[in-house]
LOFI-849293 format. One record per residue (C-alpha): residue number from 1; residue in one letter; y negated, z negated, x negated. Coordinates in Angstrom, 2 decimals. Each point is the difference from the previous one (the first is absolute). Layout:
resi:NUM&resn:A&north:Y&up:Z&east:X
...
//
This chain:
resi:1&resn:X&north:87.01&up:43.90&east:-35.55
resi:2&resn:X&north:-0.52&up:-3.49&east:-1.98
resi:3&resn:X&north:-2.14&up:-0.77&east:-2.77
resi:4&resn:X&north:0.97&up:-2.31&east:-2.33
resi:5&resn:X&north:-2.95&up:-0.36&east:-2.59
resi:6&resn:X&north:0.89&up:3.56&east:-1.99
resi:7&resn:X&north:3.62&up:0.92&east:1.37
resi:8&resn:X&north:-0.26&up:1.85&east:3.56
resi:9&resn:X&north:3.43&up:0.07&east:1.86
resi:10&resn:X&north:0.68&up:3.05&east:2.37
resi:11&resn:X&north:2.43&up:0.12&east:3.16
resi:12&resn:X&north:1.50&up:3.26&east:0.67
resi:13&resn:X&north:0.25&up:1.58&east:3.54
resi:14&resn:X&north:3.22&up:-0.44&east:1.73
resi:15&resn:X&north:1.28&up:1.39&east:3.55
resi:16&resn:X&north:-0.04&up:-2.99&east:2.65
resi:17&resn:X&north:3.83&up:-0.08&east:1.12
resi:18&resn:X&north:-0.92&up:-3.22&east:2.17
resi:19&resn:X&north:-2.94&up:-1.06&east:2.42
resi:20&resn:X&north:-1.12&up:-3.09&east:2.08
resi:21&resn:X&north:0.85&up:0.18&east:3.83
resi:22&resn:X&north:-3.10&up:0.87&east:2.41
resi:23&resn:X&north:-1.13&up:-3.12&east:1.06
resi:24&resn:X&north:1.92&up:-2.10&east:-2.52
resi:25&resn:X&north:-2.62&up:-3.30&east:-1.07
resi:26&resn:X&north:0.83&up:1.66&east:-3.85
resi:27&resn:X&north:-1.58&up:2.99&east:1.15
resi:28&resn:X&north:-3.43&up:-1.66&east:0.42
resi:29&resn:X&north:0.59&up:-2.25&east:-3.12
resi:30&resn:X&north:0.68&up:3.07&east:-1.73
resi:31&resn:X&north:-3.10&up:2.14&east:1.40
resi:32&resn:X&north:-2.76&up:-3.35&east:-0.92
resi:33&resn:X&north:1.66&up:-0.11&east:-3.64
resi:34&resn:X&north:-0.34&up:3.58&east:-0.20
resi:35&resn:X&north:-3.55&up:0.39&east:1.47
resi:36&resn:X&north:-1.28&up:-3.50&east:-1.47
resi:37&resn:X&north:-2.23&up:1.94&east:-2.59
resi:38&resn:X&north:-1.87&up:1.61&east:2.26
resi:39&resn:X&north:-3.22&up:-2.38&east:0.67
resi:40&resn:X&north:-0.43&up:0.21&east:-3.45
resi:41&resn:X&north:-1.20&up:3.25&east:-0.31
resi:42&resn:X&north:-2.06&up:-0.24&east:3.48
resi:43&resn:X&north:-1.11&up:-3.99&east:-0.12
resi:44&resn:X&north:-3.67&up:0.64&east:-1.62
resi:45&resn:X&north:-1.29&up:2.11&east:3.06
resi:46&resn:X&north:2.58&up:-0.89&east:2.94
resi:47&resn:X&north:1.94&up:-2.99&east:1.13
resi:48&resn:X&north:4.00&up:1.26&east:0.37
resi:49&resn:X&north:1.88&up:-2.11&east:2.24
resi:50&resn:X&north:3.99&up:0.37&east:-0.63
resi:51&resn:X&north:2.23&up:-1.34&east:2.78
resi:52&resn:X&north:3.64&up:0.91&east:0.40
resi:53&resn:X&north:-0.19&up:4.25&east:-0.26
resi:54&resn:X&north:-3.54&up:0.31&east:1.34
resi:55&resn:X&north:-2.88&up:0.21&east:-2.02
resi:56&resn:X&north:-4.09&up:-0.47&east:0.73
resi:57&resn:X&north:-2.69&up:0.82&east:-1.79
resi:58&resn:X&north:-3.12&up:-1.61&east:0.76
resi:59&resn:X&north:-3.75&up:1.66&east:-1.17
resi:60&resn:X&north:-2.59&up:-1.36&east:1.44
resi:61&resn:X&north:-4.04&up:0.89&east:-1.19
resi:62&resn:X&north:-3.52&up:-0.40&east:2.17
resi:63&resn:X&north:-0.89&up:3.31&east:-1.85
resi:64&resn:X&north:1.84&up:2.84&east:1.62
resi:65&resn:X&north:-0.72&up:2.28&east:-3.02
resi:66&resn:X&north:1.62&up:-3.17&east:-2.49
resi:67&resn:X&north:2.86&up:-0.36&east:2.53
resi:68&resn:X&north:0.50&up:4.00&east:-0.12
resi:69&resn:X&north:0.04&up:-0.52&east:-4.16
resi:70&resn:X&north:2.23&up:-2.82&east:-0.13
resi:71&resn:X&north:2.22&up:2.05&east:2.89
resi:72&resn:X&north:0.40&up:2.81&east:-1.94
resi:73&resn:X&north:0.79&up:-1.90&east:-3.50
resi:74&resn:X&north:2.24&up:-2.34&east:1.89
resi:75&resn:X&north:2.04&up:3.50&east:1.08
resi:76&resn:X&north:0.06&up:1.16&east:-3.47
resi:77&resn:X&north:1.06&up:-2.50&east:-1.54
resi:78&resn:X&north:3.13&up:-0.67&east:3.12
resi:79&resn:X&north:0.89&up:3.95&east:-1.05
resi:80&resn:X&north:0.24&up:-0.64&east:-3.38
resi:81&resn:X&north:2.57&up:-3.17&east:0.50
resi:82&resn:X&north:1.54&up:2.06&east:3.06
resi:83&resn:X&north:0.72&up:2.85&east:-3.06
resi:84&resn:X&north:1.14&up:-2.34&east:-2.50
resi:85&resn:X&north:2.45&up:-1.71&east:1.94
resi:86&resn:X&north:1.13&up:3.29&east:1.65
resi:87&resn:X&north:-0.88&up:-1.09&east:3.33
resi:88&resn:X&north:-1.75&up:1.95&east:3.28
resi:89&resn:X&north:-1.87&up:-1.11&east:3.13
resi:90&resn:X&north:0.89&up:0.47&east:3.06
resi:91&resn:X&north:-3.12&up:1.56&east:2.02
resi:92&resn:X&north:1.83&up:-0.87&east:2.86
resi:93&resn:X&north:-0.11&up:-3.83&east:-0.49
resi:94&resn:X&north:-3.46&up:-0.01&east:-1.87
resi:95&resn:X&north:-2.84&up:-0.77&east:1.75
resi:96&resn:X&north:-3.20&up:-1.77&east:-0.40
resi:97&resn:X&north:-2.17&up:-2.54&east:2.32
resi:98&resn:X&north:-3.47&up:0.30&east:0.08
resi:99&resn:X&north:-1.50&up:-3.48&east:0.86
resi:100&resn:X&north:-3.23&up:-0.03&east:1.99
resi:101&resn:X&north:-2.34&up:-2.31&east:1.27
resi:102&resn:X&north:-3.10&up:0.00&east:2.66
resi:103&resn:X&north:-2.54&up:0.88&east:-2.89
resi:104&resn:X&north:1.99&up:1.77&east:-2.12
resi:105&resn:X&north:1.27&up:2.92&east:2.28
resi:106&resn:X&north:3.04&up:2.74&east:-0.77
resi:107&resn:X&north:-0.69&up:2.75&east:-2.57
resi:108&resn:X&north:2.13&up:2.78&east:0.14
resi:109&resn:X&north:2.06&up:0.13&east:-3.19
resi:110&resn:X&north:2.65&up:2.04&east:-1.54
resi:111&resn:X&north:2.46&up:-1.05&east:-2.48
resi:112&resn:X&north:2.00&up:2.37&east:-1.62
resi:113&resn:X&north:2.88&up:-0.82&east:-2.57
resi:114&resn:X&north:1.35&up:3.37&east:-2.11
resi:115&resn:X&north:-1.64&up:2.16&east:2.84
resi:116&resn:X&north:2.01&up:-1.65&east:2.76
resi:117&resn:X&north:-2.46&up:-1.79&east:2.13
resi:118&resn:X&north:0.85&up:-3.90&east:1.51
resi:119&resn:X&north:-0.58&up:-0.47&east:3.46
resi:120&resn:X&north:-2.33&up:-2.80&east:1.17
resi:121&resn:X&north:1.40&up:-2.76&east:2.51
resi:122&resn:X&north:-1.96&up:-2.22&east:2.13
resi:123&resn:X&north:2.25&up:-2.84&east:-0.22
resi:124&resn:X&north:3.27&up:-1.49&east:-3.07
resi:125&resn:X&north:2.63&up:-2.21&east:0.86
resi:126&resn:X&north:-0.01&up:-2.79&east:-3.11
resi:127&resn:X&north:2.63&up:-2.36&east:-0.02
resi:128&resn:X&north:0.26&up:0.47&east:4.42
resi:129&resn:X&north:-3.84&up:-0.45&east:0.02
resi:130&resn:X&north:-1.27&up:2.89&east:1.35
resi:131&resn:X&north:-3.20&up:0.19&east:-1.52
resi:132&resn:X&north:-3.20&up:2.73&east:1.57
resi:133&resn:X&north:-2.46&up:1.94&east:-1.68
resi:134&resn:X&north:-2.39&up:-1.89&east:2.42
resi:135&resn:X&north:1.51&up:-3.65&east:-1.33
resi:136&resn:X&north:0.41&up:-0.25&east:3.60
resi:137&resn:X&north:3.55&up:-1.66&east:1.25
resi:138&resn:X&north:0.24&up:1.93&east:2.97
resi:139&resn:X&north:2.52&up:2.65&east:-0.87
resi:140&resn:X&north:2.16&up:-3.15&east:-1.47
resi:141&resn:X&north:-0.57&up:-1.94&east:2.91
resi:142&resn:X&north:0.98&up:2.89&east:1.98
resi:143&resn:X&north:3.25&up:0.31&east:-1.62
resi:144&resn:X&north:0.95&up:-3.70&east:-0.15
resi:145&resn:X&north:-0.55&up:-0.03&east:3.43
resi:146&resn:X&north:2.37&up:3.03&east:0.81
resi:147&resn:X&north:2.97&up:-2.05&east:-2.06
resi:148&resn:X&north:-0.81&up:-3.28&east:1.68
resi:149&resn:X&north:0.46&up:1.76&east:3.55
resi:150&resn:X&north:3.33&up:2.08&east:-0.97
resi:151&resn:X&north:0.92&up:-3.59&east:-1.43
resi:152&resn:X&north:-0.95&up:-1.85&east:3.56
resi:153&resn:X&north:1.82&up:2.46&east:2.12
resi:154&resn:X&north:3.47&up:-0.29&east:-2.40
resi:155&resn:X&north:-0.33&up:-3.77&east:0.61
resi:156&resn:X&north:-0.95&up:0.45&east:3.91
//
């Protein structure tokens, strides 16, 4: 729909006879323009990072109870887009990353979008950084070290 002062202009539906190849660089371009409204409706309570067809949103609070608040509105308000745009998640795909720190230990949360609940993970791969719950670089140590050795034998 545009808005032009008082005049509103309407698209009608139409079948989609053609599509972008899987892996096609359109296909991203197409997915960002598509998408690129999105922080909007999250940015006052979350920081949304878009990059290429994966998307992050950010909360961070001290206050667990504030944190659960701005959680739960930063869910609604995803749904709402998600509906308006006719999209879905994919449970398999969504997770989220508890960060924790020597003072500030784990708390056993559950986060639960239209009664489907999101697993937790103890570690996200962001832009090949594999970044811990624990903001320790083991685990991406650990796996740069595995592709540097696979890499020194195929050169041996």
């Amino acid at each position: 729909m545009l808005n032009n002062n008082s005049v509103k202009y309407f698209s009608k539906w139409e079948p989609v006879k053609h599509g972008v190849p899987q892996g096609s660089t359109l296909r991203l371009l197409f997915f960002l323009l598509y998408i690129i409204d999105l922080p909007t409706f999250i940015a006052d309570k979350s920081k949304p990072i878009l990059f290429a067809d994966k998307t992050r949103i950010i909360i961070t609070h001290f206050n667990l109870s504030e944190f659960k608040k701005n959680m739960n509105s930063v869910c609604i308000r995803k749904n709402k887009w998600f509906k308006s745009n006719l999209l879905s998640l994919y449970f398999d795909k969504t997770r989220f990353l508890q960060f924790i720190t020597k003072n500030n230990q784990e708390n056993d949360m559950q986060i639960l979008h239209e009664n489907e609940r999101i697993n937790n993970s103890y570690n996200t791969k962001l832009l090949r950084l594999v970044i811990g719950g624990s903001l320790y670089w083991k685990v991406h140590t650990d796996e740069l070290t595995s592709k540097l050795n696979k890499a020194c034998y195929a050169i041996r």
